[in-house]
C-alpha positions as CSV (number, residue, x, y, z in Angstrom):
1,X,-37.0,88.4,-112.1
2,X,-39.9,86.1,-111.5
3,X,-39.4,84.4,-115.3
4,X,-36.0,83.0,-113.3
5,X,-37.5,82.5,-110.1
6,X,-40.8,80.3,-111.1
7,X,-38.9,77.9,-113.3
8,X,-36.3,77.4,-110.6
9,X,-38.5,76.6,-108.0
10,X,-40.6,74.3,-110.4
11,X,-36.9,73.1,-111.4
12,X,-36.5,72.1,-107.3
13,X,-40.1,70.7,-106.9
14,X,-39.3,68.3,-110.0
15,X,-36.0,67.6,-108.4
16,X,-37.3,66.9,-104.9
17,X,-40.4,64.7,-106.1
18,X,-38.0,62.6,-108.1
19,X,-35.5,61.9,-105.3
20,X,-38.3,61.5,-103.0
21,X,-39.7,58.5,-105.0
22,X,-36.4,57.1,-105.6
23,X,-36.0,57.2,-101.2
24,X,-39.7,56.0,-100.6
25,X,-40.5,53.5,-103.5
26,X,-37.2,52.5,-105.1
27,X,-38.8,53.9,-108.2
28,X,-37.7,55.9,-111.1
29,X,-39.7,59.1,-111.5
30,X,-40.2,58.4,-115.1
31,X,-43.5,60.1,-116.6
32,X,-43.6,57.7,-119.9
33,X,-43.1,54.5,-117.9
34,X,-45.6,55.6,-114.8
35,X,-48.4,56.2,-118.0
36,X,-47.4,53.3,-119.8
37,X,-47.5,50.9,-116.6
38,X,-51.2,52.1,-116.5
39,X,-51.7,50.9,-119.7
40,X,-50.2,47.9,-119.8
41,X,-52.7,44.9,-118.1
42,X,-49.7,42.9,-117.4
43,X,-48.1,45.1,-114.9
44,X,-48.5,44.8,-111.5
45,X,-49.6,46.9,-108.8
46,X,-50.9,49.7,-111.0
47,X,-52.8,51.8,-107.9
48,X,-49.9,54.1,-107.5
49,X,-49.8,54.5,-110.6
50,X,-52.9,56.1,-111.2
51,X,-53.1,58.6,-107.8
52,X,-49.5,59.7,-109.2
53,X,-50.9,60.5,-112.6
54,X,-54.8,61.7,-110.9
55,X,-51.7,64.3,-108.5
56,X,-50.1,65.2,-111.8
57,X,-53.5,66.8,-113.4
58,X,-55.0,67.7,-110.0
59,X,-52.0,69.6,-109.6
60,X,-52.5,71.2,-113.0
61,X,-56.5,72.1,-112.4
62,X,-55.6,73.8,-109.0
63,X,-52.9,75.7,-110.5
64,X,-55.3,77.0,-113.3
65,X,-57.5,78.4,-110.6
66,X,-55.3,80.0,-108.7
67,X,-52.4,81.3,-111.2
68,X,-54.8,81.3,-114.7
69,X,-52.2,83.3,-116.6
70,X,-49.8,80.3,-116.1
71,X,-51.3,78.5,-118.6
72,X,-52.2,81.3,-121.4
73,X,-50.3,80.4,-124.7
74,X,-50.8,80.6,-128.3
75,X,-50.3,77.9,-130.8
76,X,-48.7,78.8,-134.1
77,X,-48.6,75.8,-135.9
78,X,-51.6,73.9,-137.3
79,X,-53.9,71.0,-135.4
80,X,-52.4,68.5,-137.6
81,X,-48.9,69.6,-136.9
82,X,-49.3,69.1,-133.2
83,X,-51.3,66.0,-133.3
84,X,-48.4,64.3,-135.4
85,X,-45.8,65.6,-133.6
86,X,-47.5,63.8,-130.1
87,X,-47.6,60.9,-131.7
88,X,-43.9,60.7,-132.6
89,X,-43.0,62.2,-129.4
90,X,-44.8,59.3,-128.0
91,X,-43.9,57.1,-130.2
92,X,-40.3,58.5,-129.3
93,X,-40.3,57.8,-126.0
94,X,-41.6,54.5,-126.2
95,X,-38.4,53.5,-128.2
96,X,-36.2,54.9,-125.8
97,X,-37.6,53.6,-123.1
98,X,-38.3,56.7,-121.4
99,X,-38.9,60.6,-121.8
100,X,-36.2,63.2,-122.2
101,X,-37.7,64.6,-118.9
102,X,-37.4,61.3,-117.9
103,X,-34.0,60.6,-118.7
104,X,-32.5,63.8,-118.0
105,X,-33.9,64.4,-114.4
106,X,-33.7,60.9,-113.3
107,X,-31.2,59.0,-115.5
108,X,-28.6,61.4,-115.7
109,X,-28.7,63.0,-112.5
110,X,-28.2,59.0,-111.5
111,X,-25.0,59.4,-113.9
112,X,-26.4,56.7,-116.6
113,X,-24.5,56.6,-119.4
114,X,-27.5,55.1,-121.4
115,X,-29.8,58.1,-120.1
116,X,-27.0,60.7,-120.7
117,X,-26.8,60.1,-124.4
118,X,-30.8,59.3,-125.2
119,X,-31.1,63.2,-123.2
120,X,-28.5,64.1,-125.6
121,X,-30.2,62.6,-128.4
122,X,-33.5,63.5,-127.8
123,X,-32.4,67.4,-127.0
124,X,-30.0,67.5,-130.4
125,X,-32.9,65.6,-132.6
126,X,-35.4,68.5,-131.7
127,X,-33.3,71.3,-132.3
128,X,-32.6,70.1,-136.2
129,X,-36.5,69.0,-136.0
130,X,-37.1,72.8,-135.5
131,X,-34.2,73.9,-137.5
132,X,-35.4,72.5,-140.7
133,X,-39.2,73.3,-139.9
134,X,-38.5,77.2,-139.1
135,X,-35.3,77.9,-141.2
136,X,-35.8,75.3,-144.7
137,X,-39.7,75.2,-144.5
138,X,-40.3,78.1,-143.5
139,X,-41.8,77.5,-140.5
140,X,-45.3,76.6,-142.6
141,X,-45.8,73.2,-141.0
């Protein structure tokens, strides 16, 4: 039961941070942008910024004391592997404009068209990225 419960309530905290910030700031809850905004020189007002991202991994260290086994996991593909497939994620959600998490908490539930199909997008694109790796390469990637 608790593999339902934990993501459900991480499900509502995600939900309740992002409407909060849209009610307090007038901001979009977008990771990518929030990250980027930091490192960009140009953009203004980049103190929130930071204590939002500083939350985000304070948030993530607490966790690890409290609730280790959280955060066990094994990685089956190579360094390499992983490594590239950051950098297109990144490089993914630099082009458009925004994270799926970003788009598909935020954007859609805000019923953007634009953020509806870059979710659907991003979602379909990873499923033939894994498709192809772990059915015609057999998963040796």
């Amino acid at each position: 039961m608790s593999e339902f419960i934990t993501p459900f309530y991480g499900g509502v905290l995600i939900g309740a941070a992002a409407l909060l910030m849209l009610l307090a700031n007038g901001r979009i809850l977008g990771v990518s942008g929030i990250v980027g905004g930091i490192l960009n020189s140009s953009t203004r007002n980049q103190s929130w910024r930071f204590y939002f991202v500083v939350g985000l991994l304070a948030g993530g260290v607490l966790e690890s004391f409290g609730n280790p086994s959280v955060f066990a996991f094994t990685i089956s593909r190579s360094w390499v592997a992983i490594v590239v497939a950051g950098l297109l994620v990144g490089y993914g959600a630099r082009l458009g404009n925004g994270c799926t998490s970003g788009h598909g908490i935020c954007g859609v539930s805000r019923l953007s068209r634009r953020s509806t199909l870059a979710t659907i997008l991003f979602i379909a694109t990873g499923a033939a990225v894994v498709f192809v790796i772990n059915h015609l390469l057999g998963g040796q990637i």
